[in-house]
C-alpha positions as CSV (number, residue, x, y, z in Angstrom):
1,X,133.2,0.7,-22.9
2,X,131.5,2.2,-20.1
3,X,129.4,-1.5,-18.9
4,X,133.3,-2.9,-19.5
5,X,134.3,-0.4,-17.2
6,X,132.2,-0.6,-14.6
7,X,132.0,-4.6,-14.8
8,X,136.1,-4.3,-14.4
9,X,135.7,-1.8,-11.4
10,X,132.9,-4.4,-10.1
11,X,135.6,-7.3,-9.6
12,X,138.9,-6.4,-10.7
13,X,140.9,-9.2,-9.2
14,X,139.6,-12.2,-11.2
15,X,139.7,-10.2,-14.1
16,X,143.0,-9.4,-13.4
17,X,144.5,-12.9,-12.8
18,X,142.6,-14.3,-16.2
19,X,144.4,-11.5,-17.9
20,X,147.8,-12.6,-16.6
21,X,147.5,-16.2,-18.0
22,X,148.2,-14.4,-21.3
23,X,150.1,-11.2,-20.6
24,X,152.4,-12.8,-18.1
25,X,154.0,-15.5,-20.4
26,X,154.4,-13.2,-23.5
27,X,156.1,-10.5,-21.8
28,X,158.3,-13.2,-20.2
29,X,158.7,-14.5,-23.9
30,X,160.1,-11.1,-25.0
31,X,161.8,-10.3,-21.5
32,X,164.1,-13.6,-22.3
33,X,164.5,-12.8,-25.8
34,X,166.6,-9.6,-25.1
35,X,168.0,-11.0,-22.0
36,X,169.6,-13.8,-24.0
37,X,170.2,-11.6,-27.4
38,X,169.9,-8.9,-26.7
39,X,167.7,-5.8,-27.5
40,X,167.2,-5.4,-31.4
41,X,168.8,-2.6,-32.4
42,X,167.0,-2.1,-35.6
43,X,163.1,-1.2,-36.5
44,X,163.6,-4.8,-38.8
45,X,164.7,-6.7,-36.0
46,X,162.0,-5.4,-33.7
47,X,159.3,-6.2,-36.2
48,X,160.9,-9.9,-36.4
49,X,160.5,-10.5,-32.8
50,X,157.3,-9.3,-33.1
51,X,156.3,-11.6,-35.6
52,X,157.7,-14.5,-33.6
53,X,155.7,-13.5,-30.5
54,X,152.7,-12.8,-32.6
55,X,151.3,-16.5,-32.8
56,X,151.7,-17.0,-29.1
57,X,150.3,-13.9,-28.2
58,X,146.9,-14.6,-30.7
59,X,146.4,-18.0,-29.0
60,X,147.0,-17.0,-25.6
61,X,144.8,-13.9,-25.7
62,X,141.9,-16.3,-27.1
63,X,142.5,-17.9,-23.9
64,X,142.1,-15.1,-21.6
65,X,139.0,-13.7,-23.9
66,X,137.1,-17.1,-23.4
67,X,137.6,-17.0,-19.5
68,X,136.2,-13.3,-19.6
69,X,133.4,-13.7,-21.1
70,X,132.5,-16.9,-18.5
71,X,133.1,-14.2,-15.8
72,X,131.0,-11.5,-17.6
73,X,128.4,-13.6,-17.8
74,X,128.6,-14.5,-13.8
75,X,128.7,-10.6,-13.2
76,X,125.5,-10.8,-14.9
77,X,123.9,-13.1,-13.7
78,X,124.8,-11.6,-10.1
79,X,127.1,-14.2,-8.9
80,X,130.7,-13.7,-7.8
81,X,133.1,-14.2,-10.6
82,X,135.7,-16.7,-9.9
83,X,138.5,-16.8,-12.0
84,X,139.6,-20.4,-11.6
85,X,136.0,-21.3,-12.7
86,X,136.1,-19.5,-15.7
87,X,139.9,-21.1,-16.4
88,X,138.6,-24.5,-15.7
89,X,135.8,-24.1,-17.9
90,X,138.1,-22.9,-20.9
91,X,140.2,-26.2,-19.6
92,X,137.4,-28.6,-20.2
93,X,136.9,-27.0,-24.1
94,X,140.7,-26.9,-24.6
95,X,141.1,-28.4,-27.6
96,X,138.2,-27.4,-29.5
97,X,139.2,-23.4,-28.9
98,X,142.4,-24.7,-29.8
99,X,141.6,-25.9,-33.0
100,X,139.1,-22.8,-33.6
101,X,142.7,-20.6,-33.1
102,X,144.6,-22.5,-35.3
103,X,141.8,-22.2,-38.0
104,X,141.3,-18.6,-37.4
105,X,145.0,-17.1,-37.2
106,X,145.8,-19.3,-40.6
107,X,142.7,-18.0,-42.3
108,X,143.4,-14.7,-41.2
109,X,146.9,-14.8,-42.2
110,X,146.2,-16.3,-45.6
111,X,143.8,-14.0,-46.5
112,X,145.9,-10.8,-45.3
113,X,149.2,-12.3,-47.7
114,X,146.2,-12.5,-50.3
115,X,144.9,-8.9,-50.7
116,X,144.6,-8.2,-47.2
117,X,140.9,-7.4,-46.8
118,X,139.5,-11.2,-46.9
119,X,142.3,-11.4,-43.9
120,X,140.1,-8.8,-42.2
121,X,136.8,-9.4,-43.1
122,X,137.6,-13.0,-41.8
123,X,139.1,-11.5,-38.5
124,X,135.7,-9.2,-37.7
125,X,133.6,-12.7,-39.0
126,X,135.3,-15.3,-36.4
127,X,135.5,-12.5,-34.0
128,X,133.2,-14.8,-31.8
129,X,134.4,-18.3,-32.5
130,X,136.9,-18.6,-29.1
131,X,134.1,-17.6,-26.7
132,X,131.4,-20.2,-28.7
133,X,133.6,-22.4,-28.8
134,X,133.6,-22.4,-24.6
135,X,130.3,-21.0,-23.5
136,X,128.5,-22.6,-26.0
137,X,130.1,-25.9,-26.1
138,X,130.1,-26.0,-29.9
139,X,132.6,-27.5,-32.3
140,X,135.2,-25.8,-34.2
141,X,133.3,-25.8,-37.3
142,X,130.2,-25.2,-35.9
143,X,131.8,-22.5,-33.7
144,X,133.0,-20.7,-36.8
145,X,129.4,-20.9,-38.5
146,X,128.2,-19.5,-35.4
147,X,130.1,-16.5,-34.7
148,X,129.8,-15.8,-38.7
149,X,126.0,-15.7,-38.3
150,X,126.6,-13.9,-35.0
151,X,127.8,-11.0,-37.0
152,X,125.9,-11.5,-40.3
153,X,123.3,-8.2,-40.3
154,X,126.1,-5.9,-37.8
155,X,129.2,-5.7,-40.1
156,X,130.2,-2.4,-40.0
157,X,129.0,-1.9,-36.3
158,X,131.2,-5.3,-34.9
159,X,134.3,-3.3,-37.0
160,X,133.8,-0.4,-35.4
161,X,133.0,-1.3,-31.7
162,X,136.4,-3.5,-32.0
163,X,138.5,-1.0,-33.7
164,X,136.7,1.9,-30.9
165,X,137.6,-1.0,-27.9
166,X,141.1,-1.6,-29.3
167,X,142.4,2.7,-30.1
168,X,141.0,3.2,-26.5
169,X,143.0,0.6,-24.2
170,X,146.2,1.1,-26.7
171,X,146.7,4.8,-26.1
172,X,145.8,3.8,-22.5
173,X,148.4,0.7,-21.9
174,X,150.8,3.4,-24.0
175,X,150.3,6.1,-21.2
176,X,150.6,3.3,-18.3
177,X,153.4,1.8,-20.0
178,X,155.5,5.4,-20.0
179,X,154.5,6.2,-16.4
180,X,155.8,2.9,-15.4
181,X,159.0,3.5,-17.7
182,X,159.9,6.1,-15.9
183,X,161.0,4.6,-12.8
184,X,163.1,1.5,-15.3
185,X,164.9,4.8,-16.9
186,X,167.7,5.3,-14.8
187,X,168.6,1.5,-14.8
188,X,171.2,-0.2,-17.8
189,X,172.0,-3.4,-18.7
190,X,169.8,-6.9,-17.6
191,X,168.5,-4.4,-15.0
192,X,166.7,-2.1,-17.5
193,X,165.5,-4.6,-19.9
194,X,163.8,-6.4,-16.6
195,X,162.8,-3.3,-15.0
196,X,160.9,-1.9,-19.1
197,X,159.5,-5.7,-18.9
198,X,158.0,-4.9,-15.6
199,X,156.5,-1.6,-16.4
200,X,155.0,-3.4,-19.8
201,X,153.4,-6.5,-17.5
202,X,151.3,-4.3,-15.4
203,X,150.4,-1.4,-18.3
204,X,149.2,-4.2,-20.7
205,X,147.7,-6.5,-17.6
206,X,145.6,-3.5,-16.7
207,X,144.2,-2.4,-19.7
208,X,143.3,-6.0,-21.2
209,X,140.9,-6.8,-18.9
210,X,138.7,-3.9,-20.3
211,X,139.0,-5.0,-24.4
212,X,138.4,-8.7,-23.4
213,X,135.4,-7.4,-21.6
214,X,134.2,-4.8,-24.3
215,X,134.2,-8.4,-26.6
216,X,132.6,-10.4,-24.3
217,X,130.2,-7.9,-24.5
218,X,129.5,-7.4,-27.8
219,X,128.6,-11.5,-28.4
220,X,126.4,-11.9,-24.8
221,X,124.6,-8.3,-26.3
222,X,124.1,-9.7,-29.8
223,X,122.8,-13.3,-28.2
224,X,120.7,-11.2,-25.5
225,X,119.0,-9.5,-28.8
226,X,117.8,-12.7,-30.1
227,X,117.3,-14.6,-27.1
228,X,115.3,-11.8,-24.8
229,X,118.2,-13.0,-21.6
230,X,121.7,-13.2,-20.6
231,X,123.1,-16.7,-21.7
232,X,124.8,-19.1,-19.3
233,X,127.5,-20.9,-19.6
234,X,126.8,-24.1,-21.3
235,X,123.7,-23.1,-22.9
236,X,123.3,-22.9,-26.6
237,X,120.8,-21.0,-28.2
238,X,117.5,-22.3,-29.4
């Protein structure tokens, strides 16, 4: 958390914009939802929505976590992250992480309607696959082996350091998200659904950048272990 941090601090505009390509269309997703039906008025209505937006939201985020990690690994190799280049990057191995997020939010699915643990044993194993499948150029199935053998041997501590990453910038978009709220309080109607949408856009913008990071981190520290260097990307391990 704290090399997330300071990497964010380091250059938090590109950061900032590659978070946006996912935050910004799902919180338009939901802003238009209650816009055109309104807010649900019921805890099973809001879980519905939820569930629609939940696909979406798992594909984009993949998107945004692949770009990070090209940036992270520019910050560590002291050059300049750009965000475009990490985009156009995640552009050129578009379909491949596409396919790798299709495989990995119906395994993941399947296996939590099961008996829930494969789905989450499945989630911490593929944990990787969307940034392989990018930096590494690799296939889908091949990026899947990869991230699984990625985390073979560091089980428990890949669980942890996620589940650690993801408590921390939760309770911290929550507190963001309330500060902003504040000021969409006194509003009613369109105007306060468009004003809480705002105040959700920047609290979740601003804390993303930090859990993509702490990810990105966790697969260039595990390839740094075995390979005695920060990886480019492009480069596949020997």
């Amino acid at each position: 958390m704290s090399a997330a941090l300071a990497m964010y601090r380091a250059a938090p505009r590109p950061f900032l914009a590659v978070s946006l390509v996912s935050t910004l269309p799902l919180v338009g997703l939901s802003v238009a939802g209650d816009l055109a039906y309104g807010v649900p008025a019921d805890s099973t209505g809001r879980g519905l929505r939820e569930l629609i937006l939940l696909v979406p939201a798992l594909f984009l985020v993949q998107i945004s976590l692949a770009a990070t990690a090209v940036l992270t690994m520019d910050l560590l190799h002291r050059r300049p992250p750009s965000a475009s280049a990490g985009l156009e990057l995640v552009g050129l191995r578009f379909w491949p992480l596409a396919a790798v997020n299709a495989i990995t939010i119906l395994g993941v699915a399947l296996g939590i309607m099961a008996l829930v643990i494969p789905g989450l044993v499945l989630l911490v194993m593929w944990i990787y696959a969307p940034i392989i499948a990018v930096v590494e150029a690799r296939r889908p199935r091949a990026s899947l082996a990869r991230s699984v053998a990625t985390v073979r041997g560091r089980f428990w501590w890949t669980t942890g350091a996620y589940v650690a990453i993801q408590l921390t910038v939760t309770l911290a978009g929550i507190l963001i998200g309330a500060l902003f709220g504040t000021l969409a309080a006194p509003l009613s109607g369109n105007a306060a659904i468009i004003g809480t949408g705002l105040a959700e856009l920047v609290a979740v913008t601003l804390v993303q950048p930090v859990a993509l990071l702490g990810v990105a981190l966790m697969y260039l520290e595990r390839r740094a272990a075995r390979e005695g260097h920060w990886a480019n990307p492009g480069s596949q391990p020997e």
